[in-house]
C-alpha positions as CSV (number, residue, x, y, z in Angstrom):
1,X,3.4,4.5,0.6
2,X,4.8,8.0,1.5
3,X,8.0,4.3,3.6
4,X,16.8,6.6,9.5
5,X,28.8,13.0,13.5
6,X,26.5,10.5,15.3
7,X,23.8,12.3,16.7
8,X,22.1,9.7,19.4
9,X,23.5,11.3,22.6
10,X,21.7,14.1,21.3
11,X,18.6,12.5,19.8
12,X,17.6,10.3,22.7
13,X,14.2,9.5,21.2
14,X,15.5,8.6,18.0
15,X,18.4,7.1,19.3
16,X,16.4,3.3,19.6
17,X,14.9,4.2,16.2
18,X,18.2,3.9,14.9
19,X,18.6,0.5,16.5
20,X,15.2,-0.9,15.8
21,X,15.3,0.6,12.0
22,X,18.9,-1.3,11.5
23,X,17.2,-4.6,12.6
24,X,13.5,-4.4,11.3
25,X,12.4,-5.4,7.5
26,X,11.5,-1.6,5.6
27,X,10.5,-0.8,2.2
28,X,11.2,-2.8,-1.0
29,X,13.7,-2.6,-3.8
30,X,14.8,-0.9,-6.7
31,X,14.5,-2.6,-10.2
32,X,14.2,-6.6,-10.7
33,X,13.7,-7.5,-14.0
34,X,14.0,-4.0,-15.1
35,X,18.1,-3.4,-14.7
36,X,17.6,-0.1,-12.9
37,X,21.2,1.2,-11.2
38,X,20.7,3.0,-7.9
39,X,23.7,6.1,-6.8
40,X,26.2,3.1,-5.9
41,X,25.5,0.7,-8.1
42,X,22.5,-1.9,-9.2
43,X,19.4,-1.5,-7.5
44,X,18.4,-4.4,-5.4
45,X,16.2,-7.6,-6.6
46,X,12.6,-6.6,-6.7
47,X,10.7,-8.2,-4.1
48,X,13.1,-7.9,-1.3
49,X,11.9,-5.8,1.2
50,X,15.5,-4.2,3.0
51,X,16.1,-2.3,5.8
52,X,15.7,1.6,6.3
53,X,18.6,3.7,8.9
54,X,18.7,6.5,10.1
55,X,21.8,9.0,8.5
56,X,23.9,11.4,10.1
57,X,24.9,15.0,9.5
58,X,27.9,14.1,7.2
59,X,25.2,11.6,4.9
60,X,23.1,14.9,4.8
61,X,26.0,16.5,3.1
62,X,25.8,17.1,-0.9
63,X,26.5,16.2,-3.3
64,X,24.4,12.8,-3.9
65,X,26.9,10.0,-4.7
66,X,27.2,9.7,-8.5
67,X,25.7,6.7,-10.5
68,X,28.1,4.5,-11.7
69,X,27.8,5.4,-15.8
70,X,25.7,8.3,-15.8
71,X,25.9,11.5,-18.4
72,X,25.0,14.7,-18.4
73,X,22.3,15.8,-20.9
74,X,19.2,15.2,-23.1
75,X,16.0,15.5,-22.5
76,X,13.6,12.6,-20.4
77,X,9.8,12.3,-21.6
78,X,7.7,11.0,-18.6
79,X,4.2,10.0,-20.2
80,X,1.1,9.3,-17.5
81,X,-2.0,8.9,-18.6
82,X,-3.4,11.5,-16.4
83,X,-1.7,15.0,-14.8
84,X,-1.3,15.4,-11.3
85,X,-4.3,16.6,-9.2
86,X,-2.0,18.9,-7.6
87,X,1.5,20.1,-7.4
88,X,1.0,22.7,-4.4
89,X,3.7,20.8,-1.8
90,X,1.1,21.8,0.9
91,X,-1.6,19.8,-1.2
92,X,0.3,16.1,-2.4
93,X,-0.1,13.5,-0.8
94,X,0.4,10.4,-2.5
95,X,3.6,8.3,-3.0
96,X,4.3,8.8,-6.8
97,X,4.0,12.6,-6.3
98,X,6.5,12.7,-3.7
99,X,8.8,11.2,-5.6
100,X,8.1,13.3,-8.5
101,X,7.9,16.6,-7.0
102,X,11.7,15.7,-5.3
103,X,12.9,17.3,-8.9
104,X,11.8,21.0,-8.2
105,X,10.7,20.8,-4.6
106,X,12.8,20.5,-1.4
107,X,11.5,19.2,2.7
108,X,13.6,19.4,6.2
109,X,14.3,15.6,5.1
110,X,14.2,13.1,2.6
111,X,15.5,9.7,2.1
112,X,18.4,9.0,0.3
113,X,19.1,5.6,-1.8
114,X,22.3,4.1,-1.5
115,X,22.7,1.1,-3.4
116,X,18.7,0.5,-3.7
117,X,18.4,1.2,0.4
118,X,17.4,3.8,1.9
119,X,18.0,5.9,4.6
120,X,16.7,9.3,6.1
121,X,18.6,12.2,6.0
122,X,18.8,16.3,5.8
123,X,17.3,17.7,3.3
124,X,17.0,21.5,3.5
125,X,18.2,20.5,7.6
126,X,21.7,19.9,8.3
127,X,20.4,16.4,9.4
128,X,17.5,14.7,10.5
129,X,16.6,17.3,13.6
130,X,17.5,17.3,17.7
131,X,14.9,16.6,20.4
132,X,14.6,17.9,23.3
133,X,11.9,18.0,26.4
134,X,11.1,13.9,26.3
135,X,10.3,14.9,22.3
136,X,8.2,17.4,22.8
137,X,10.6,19.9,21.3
138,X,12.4,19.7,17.5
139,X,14.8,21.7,16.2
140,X,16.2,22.0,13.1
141,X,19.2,24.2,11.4
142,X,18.9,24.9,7.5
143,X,22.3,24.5,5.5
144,X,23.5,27.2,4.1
145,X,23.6,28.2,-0.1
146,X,19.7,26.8,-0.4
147,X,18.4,29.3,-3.4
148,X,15.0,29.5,-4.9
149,X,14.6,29.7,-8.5
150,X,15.2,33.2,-8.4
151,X,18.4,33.3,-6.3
152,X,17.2,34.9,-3.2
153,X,18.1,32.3,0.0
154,X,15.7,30.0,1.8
155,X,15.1,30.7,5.2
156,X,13.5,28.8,8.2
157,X,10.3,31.8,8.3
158,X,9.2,30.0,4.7
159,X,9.8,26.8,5.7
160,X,7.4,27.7,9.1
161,X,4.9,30.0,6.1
162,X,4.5,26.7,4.3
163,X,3.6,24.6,6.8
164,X,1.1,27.2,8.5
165,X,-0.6,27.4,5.2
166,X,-1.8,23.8,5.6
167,X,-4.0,24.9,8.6
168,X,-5.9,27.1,5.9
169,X,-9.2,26.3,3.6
170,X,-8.5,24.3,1.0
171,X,-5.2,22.1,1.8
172,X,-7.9,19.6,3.4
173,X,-6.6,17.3,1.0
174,X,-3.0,17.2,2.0
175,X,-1.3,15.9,5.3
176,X,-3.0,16.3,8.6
177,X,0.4,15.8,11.0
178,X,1.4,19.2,11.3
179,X,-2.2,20.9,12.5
180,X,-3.0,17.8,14.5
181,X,0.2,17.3,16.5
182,X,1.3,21.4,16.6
183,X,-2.1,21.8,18.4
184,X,-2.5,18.5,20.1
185,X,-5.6,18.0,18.5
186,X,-7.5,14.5,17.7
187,X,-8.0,15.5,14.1
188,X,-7.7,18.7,11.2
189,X,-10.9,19.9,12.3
190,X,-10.4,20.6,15.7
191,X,-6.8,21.7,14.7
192,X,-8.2,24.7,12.3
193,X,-10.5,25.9,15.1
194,X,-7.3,27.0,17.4
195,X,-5.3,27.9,14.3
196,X,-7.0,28.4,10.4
197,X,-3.7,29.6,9.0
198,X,-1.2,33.0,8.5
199,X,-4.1,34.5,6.5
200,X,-6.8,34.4,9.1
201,X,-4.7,33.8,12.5
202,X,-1.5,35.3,11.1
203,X,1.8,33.9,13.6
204,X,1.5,30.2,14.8
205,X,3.5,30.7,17.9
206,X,4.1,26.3,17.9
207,X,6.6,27.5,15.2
208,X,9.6,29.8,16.5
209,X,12.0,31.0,13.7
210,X,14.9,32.4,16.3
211,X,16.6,33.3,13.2
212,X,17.1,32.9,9.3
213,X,18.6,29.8,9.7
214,X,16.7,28.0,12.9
215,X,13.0,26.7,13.3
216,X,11.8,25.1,16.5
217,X,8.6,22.9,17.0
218,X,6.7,22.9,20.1
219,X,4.6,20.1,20.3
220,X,2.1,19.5,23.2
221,X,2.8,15.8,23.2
222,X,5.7,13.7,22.6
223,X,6.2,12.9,18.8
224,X,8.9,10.7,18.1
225,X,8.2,10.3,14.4
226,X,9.0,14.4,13.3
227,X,11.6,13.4,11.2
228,X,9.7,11.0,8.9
229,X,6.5,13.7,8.9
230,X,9.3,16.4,8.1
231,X,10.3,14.3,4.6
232,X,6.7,15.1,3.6
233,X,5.7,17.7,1.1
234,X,3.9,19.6,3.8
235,X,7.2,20.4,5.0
236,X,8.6,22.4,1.9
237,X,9.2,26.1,2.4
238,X,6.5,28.6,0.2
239,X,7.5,32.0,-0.1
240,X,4.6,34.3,1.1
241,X,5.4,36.5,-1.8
242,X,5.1,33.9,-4.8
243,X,2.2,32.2,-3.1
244,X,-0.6,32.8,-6.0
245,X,-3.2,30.5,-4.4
246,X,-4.6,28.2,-6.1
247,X,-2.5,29.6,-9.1
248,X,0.6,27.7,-6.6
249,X,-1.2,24.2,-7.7
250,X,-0.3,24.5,-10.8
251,X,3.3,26.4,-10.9
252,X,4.9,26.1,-7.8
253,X,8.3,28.2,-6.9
254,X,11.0,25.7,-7.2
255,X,14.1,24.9,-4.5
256,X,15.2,21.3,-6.5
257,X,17.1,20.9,-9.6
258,X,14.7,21.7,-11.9
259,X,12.1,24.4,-12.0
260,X,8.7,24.3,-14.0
261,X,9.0,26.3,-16.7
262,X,5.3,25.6,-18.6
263,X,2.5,23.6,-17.4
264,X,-0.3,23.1,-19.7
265,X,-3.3,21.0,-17.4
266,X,-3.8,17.8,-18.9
267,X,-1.5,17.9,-21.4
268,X,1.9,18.9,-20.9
269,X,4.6,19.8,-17.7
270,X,8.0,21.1,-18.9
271,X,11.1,21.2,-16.7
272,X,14.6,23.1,-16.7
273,X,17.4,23.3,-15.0
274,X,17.1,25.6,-12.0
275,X,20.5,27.6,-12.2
276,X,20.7,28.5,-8.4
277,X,20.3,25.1,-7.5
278,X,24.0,23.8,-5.7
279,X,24.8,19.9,-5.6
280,X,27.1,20.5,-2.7
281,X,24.0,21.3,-0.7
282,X,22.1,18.1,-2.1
283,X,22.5,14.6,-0.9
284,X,19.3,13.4,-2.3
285,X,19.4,14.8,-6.1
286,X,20.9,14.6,-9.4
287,X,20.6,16.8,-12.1
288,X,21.5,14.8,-15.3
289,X,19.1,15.3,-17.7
290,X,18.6,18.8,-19.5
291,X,15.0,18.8,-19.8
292,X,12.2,16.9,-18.2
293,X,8.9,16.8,-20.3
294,X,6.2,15.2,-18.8
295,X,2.7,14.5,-21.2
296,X,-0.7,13.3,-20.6
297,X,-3.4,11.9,-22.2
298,X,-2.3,9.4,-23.8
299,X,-3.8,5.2,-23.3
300,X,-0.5,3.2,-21.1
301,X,-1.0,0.9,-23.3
302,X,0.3,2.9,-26.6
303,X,2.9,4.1,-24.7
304,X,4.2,1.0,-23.3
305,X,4.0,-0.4,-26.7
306,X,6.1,3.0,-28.2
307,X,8.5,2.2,-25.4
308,X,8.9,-1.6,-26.1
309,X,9.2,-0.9,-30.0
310,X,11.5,2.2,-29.5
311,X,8.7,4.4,-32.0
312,X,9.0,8.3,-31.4
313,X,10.5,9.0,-28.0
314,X,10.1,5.9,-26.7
315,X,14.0,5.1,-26.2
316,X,13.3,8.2,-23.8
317,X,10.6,7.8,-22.0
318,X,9.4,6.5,-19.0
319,X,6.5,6.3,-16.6
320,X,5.8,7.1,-12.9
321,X,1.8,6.6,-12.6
322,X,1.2,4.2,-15.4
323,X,1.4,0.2,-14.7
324,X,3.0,-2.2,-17.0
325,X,-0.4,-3.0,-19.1
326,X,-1.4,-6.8,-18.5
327,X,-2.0,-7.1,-22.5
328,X,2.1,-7.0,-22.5
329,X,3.1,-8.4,-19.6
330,X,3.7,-11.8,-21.6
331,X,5.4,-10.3,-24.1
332,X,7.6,-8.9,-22.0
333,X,7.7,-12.7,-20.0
334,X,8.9,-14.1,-23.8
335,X,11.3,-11.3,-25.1
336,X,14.3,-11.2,-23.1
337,X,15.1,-7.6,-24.4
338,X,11.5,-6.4,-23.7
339,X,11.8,-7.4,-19.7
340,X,14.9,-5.7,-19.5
341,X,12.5,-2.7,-20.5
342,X,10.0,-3.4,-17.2
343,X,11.2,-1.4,-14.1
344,X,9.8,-3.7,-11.2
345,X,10.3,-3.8,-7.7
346,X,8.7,-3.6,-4.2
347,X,6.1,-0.9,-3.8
348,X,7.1,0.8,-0.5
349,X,5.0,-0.1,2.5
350,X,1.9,-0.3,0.0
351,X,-0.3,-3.0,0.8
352,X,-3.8,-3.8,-0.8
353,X,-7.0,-5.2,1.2
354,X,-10.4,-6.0,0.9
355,X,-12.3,-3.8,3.5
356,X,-15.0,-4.5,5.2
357,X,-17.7,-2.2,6.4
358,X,-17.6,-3.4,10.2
359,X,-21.3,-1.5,10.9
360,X,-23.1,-3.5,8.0
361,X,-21.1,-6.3,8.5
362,X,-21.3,-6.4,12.1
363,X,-20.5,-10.3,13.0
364,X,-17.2,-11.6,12.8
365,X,-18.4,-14.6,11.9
366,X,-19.3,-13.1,8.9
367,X,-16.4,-11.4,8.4
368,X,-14.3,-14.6,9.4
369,X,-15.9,-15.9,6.5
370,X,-15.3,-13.3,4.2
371,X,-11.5,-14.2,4.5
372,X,-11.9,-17.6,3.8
373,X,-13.7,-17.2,0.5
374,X,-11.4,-14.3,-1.0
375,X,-10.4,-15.9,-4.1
376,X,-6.7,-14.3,-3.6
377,X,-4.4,-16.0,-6.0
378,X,-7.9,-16.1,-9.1
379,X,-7.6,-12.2,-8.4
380,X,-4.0,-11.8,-8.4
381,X,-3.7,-13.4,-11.4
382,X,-5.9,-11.0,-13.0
383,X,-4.4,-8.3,-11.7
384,X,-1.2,-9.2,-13.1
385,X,0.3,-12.0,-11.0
386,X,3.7,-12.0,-9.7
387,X,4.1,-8.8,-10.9
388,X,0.7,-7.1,-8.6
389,X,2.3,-8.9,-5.5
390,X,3.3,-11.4,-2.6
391,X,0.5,-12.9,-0.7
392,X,-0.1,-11.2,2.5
393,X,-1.1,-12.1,5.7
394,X,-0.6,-9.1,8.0
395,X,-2.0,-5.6,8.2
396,X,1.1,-3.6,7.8
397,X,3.6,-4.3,5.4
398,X,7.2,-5.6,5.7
399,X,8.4,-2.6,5.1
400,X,7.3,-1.3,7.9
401,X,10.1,-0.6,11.4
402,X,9.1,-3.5,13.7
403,X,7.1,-5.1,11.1
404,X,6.0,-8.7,12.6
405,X,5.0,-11.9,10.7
406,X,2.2,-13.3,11.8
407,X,-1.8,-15.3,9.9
408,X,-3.8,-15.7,12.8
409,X,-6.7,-17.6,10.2
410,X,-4.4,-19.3,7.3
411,X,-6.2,-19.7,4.6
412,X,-4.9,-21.1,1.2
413,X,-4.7,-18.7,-1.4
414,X,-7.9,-20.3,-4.2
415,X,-9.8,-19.8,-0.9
416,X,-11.8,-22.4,1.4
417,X,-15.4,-22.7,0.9
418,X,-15.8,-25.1,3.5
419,X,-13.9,-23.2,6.3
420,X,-16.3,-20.2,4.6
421,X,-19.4,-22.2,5.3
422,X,-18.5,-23.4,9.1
423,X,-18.5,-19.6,9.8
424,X,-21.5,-18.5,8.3
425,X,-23.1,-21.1,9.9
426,X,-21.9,-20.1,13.0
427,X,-23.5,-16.2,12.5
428,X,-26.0,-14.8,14.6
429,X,-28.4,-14.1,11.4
430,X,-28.1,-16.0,7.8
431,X,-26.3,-14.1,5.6
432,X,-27.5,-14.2,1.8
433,X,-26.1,-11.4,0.0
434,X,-23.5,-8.8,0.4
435,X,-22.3,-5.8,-2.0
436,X,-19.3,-4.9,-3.1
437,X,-18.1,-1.8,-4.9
438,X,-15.2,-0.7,-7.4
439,X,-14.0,1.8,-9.3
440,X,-14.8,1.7,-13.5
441,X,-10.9,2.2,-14.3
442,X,-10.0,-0.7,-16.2
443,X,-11.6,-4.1,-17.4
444,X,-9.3,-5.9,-14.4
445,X,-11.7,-4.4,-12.3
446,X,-15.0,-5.7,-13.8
447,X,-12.8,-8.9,-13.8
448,X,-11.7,-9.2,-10.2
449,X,-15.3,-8.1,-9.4
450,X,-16.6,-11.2,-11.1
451,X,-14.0,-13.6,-9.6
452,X,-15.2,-12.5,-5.9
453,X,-19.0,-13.0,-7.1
454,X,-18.5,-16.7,-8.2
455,X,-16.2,-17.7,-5.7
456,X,-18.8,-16.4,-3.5
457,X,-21.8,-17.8,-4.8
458,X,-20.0,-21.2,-4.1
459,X,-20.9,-20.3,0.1
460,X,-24.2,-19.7,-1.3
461,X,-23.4,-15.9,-0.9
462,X,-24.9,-13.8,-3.8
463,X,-22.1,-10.8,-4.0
464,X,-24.1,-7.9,-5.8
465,X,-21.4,-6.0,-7.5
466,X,-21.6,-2.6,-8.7
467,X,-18.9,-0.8,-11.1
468,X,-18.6,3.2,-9.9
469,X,-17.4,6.3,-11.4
470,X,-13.9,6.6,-9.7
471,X,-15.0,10.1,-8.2
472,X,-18.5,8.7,-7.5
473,X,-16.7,5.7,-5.8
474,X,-14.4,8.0,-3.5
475,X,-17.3,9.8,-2.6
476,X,-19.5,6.8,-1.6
477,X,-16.8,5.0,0.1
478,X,-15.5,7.6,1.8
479,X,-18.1,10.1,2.5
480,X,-20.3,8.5,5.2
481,X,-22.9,6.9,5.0
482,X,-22.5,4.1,1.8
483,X,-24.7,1.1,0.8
484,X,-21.6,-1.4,0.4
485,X,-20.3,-4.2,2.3
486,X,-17.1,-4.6,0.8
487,X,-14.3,-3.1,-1.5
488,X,-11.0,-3.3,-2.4
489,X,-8.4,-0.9,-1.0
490,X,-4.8,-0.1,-1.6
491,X,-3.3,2.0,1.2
492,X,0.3,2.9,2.8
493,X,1.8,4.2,5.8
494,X,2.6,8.2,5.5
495,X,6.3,7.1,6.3
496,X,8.0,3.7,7.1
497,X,7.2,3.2,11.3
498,X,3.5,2.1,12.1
499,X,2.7,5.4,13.6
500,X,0.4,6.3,11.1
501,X,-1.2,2.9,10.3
502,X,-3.7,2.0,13.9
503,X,-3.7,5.7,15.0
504,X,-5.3,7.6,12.4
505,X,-7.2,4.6,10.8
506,X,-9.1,2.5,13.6
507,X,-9.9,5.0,16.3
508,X,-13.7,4.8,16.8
509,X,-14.1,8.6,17.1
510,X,-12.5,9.2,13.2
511,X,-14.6,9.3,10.4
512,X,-15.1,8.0,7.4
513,X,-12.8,9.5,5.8
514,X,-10.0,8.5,8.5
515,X,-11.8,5.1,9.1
516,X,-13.4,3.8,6.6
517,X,-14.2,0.2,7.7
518,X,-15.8,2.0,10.7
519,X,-13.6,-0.1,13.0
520,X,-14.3,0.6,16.6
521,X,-12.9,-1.5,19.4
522,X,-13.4,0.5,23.0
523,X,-10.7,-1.3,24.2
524,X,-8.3,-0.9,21.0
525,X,-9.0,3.2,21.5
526,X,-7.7,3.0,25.2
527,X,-4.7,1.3,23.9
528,X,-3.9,3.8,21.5
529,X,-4.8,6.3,23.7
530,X,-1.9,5.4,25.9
531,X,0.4,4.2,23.2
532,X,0.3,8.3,22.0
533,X,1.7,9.7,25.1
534,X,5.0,7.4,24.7
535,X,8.2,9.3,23.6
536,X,10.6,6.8,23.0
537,X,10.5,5.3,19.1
538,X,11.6,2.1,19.7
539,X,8.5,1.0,22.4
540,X,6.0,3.2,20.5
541,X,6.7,1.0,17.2
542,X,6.6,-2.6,19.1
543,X,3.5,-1.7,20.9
544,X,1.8,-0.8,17.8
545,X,2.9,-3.7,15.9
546,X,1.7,-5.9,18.8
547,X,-1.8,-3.9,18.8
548,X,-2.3,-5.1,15.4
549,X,-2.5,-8.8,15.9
550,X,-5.6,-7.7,18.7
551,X,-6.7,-5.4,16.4
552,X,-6.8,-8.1,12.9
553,X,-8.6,-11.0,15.0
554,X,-11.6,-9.1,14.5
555,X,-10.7,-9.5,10.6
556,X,-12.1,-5.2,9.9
557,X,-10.3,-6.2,6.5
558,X,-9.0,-8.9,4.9
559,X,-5.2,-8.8,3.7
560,X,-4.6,-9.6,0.3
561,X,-1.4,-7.9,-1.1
562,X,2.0,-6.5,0.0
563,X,2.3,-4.9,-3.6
564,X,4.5,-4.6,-6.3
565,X,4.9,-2.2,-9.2
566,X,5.8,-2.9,-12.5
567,X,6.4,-0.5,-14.8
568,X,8.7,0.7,-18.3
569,X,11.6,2.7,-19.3
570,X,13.0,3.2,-22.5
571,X,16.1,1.8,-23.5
572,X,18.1,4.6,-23.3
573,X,16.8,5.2,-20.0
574,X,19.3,5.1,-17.3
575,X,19.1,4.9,-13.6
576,X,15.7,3.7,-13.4
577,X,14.9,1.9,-10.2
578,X,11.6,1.8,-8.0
579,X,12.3,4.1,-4.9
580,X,12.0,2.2,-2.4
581,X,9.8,4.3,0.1
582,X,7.6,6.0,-2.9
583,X,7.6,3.0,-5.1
584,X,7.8,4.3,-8.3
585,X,11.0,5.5,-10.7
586,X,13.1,7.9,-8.7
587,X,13.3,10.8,-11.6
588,X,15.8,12.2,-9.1
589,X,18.1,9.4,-10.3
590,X,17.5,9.0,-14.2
591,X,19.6,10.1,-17.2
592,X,19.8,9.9,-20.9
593,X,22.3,7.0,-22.1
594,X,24.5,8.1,-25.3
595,X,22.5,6.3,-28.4
C-alpha cells in the first residue's frame, strides 16, 4: 500500500491532480480504538478512508509540526517477529518498510500527516517537482543543509547514483518505475538491456544533474504520476563511496533522524540520533526518542501479551509488522484499558482478493460462480473480523484518487449457493473440483482454507486445498507455470492514484510475476495502451477507474477486503497512529511518555 507558493501555473499536469485529489476518497486513518495522536492533534477514526492533497513549497518547509504533548527522550523497542528482508532503499518495497526506513532514510518526496491526513510534499526537493514538455520533463531543486551521517552535503548526482543503481543485477526485487519509464520500456527487462546500471553502462543521460543542487528527468512519454514514484525508496540518494553492495542491505548510510548504528540479522537493529540531521529541513520527521531498538524473533503473541501486561519493556514497545494476535483480540474487546493498547486504523490503499487463475479457469461462468460461493463474512471472522476489514466490492480501494463505488454481481456476504449453482450450470464443461493454495503462516490460514472448502462443497465443488511453505508458495504462485486455481491475495497500489493498479497488473504481455491471474483482455491492452500516452492526471485517473468496471465483469478475482490493521503499543507509547498511506505505526511520529 506504498497510498498531493501555489505551484499549478507551473505544474500544469498536476495542476487537476490537485483538484481531483481534494475531491476523491484516499487512504485510511490513523488510530481508532488505539488513541494514537497525529502532528496536530488525534488521529482520525479508523476506518475512514480521507482525502490525500497535494502540498506546496512552504508545507515542504521543516520543521514537521510538533505533536501536541510530546517529549524528548527514552528509548522505543519495536519487536517483529521477523527482520526486514532488506533495508537497501534501492531494494524495499513494501508498505511497512517505507514507513520504517522514513527514520534514517530520506526520497525527493514524502507524505506528510496532518491531523491523520495526508498530503504530499518535498522531501529532500524543495516541493513536489515542476513539469515541463506536456510531462515529459521533471525537475526538481534539493533544499539546502541535507547532511549525511557523516556531515558531508547531499547532492542531486547521489540522488541520480541511487536511482541508476536500480537498473543493476540484483535490485530485481525493488521498484520497476524508474528503468521502465526513464527508458520507455514495457517492463525491467527490456529496461536493463538499454541501460544495466553506473557499474556496467556508467552515465544514464535520462538523468541530468546541471548542478549540486538540480536533477532533471527526461522521460520518453508523458508521466503524470513522478511525484508519487519520487516518494518511493528507490528515490533515496546512495553515495557511490559508501555503497558496500550487498553489505548496503544490511547498513545503509543514513540522511533521516536516526542512523543505524548495529544490525545483528535476525535479531537485533539499533538506532541513534544522527547529529547532522536539521529539523528545519524536515517537514515529514521527528526525532523524539533517543534510541530506537528494534528485535526479532520473538512469537507476536508473547509480545502482545508483554505489552498488554506492561512485563519487561512492554510499556515501550510497539510493533510495525506484527498483527494484533486473534487469541487477544477479545480481551482486548472486554478490557477497556487493553483496547486503548490496539493501534487500529485503515490500511492504506491495501485491499485483499481471492485470485483467480484466468488460463485454468478459463469460463466466466465459472469464475462468476466462484464469487458467489466466497464465504466472505465465515472468513473474515476468522481472520479477525471487524478488525481484518470492510467488505469490498471493487478492485481498487477507497483510498485510491478517483476511486468509484460500484458491485456489478452483489452477492451477500455468507455467500449464495444457489446464484453459485445457476452459473456453473451455465459453464461450457462441468466443473467438479478446483485447488486452492496458501501460505503455512498461521493456523487462520488452515482455517480460512477449510471455510472455502465446505462452503464449496455445498455447489458440489470439491476445493482441494494445499497448505505451502511461504517461499515455496511465492514461488509457485508467482513463477509461472502453477497447478492452482485459486488463492488469496493481499495487494496495494505503489502510491495512492490508479496508475499502478490495471497497467502493471492486467496487460496480457506481463508475466507472472506482474500478472498473476494471467488476465488478458485484447481489448483491455488497447485501452491501456492509449490511456499511457495521456499527460494530464486528472483524465488519466478517471479513465482508469472507469476501465476497471470493464475490466472486473470478467470477475479475474474476486474482491473480498479493503483492509484494516490492528496492531499494539505500549502504554507509554505516544503518537502511535496508522500512517495513512503505509498503514502501519508512523515511527517518524512516536515518543516515550514520562512514567
Amino acid at each position: 500500500m506504498p497510498g498531493f507558493t501555489p505551484r499549478a501555473a507551473a505544474v500544469p499536469a498536476l495542476a487537476t491532480v490537485a483538484a481531483l485529489l481534494l475531491c476523491s476518497c484516499s487512504a485510511g486513518a490513523g488510530t481508532g480504538t488505539g488513541g494514537g495522536e497525529t502532528r496536530n492533534g488525534p488521529a482520525a477514526k479508523s476506518g475512514q478512508r480521507l482525502t490525500t492533497t497535494l502540498g506546496t513549497a512552504k508545507d515542504s518547509r521543516g520543521p514537521a509540526p510538533e505533536i501536541p504533548g510530546a517529549r524528548t527522550g527514552g528509548t522505543v523497542t519495536v519487536a517483529n517477529q521477523a527482520d526486514f528482508p532488506h533495508l537497501d532503499p534501492q531494494k524495499i518495497y513494501a508498505g511497512e518498510r517505507y514507513s520504517t526506513s522514513l527514520l534514517w532514510g530520506r526520497q525527493l518526496t514524502q507524505y506528510q500527516i496532518v491531523d491523520g491526513r495526508p498530503r504530499l510534499v518535498g522531501d529532500l526537493a524543495t516541493d513536489t517537482g515542476t513539469s515541463s514538455e506536456g510531462g515529459r520533463t521533471w525537475t526538481y531543486h534539493l533544499k539546502d543543509g541535507i547532511a549525511w551521517e557523516d556531515g558531508k552535503p547531499v547532492t542531486a548526482q547521489q540522488v541520480k547514483y541511487g536511482i541508476e543503481r536500480s537498473f543493476a543485477p540484483g535490485f530485481e526485487v525493488g521498484p520497476v518505475y524508474w528503468p521502465q519509464w526513464l527508458t520507455g520500456s514495457k517492463d525491467r527487462t527490456e529496461a536493463v538491456k538499454k541501460y544495466g546500471g553506473p557499474k556496467k553502462d556508467g552515465d544514464l543521460k535520462a538523468i541530468e544533474t546541471p548542478d549540486a543542487r538540480t536533477i532533471v528527468f527526461h522521460f520518453p512519454e508523458p508521466q503524470s504520476d513522478v511525484p508519487y514514484m519520487a516518494a518511493q525508496s528507490s528515490s533515496s540518494p546512495v553515495r557511490e563511496d559508501k555503497d558496500t553492495g550487498t553489505g548496503y542491505d544490511v547498513k545503509p548510510f543514513a540522511t533521516g533522524p536516526y542512523r543505524i548504528v548495529e544490525h545483528k540479522q535476525n535479531q537485533s537493529l539499533t538506532l541513534e540520533r544522527n547529529p547532522y540531521w536539521k529539523p528545519d529541513t524536515d517537514s515529514i520527521r521527528h526525532a523524539y526518542p533517543d534510541r530506537f531498538e528494534f528485535t526479532f524473533g520473538k512469537a507476536a503473541l508473547n509480545t502482545a501479551q508483554e505489552v498488554f501486561n506492561g512485563q519487561g519493556a512492554g510499556a515501550t514497545t510497539l510493533t510495525t509488522k506484527d498483527e494484533l494476535p486473534p487469541e487477544l483480540i477479545a480481551t482486548a474487546e472486554r478490557d477497556a484499558a487493553k483496547r486503548k493498547l490496539v493501534v487500529s486504523g485503515s490500511r492504506g490503499a491495501y485491499t485483499q482478493d481471492l485470485y483467480i487463475r484466468n488460463d485454468r479457469v478459463t469460463d466466466p461462468e465459472v469464475r462468476k460462480a466462484i464469487h458467489y460461493l466466497f464465504p466472505r463474512q465465515q472468513a473474515r471472522q476468522v481472520l479477525g473480523g471487524r478488525y481484518a476489514g470492510d467488505f469490498a466490492t471493487t478492485l481498487s480501494s477507497p483510498a485510491v484518487v478517483g476511486w468509484k463505488k460500484y458491485d456489478l454481481y452483489p452477492v451477500a456476504p455468507t455467500g449464495d449457493i444457489a446464484k453459485a449453482k445457476e452459473h456453473l450450470a451455465k459453464a461450457k464443461a462441468k466443473v467438479t473440483r478446483l485447488t486452492y493454495a496458501y501460505p503455512t503462516e498461521s493456523p487462520q490460514d488452515d482455517q480460512v482454507a477449510q471455510v472455502l472448502a465446505d462452503a464449496f462443497a455445498k455447489a458440489g465443488v470439491e476445493l482441494v486445498v494445499k497448505g505451502l511453505q511461504p517461499a515455496a508458495f511465492y514461488d509457485e504462485l508467482f513463477g509461472g507455470d502453477s497447478p492452482y486455481d485459486l488463492w488469496l491475495s493481499t495487494n496495494s497500489v505503489d502510491w495512492p492514484t490508479p496508475s499502478t493498479l490495471l497497467p502493471p497488473s492486467f496487460e496480457s504481455h506481463l508475466d507472472a510475476v506482474s500478472n498473476p491471474v494471467r488476465y488478458a483482455n485484447p481489448a483491455v491492452d488497447k485501452e491501456l495502451a492509449r490511456i499511457a500516452t495521456i499527460g494530464d492526471a486528472q483524465r488519466k485517473a478517471e479513465e482508469l477507474i472507469r476501465l476497471e468496471e470493464t475490466v472486473m465483469k470478467d470477475v479475474p478475482v474476486v474482491p473480498f477486503l479493503y483492509k484494516s490493521v490492528a496492531q499494539f503499543r505500549g502504554e507509554r507509547i505516544g503518537g502511535a497512529a496508522i500512517h495513512p498511506i503505509y498503514g502501519v505505526p508512523a515511527l517518524a511520529n512516536v515518543y516515550v511518555k514520562n512514567s
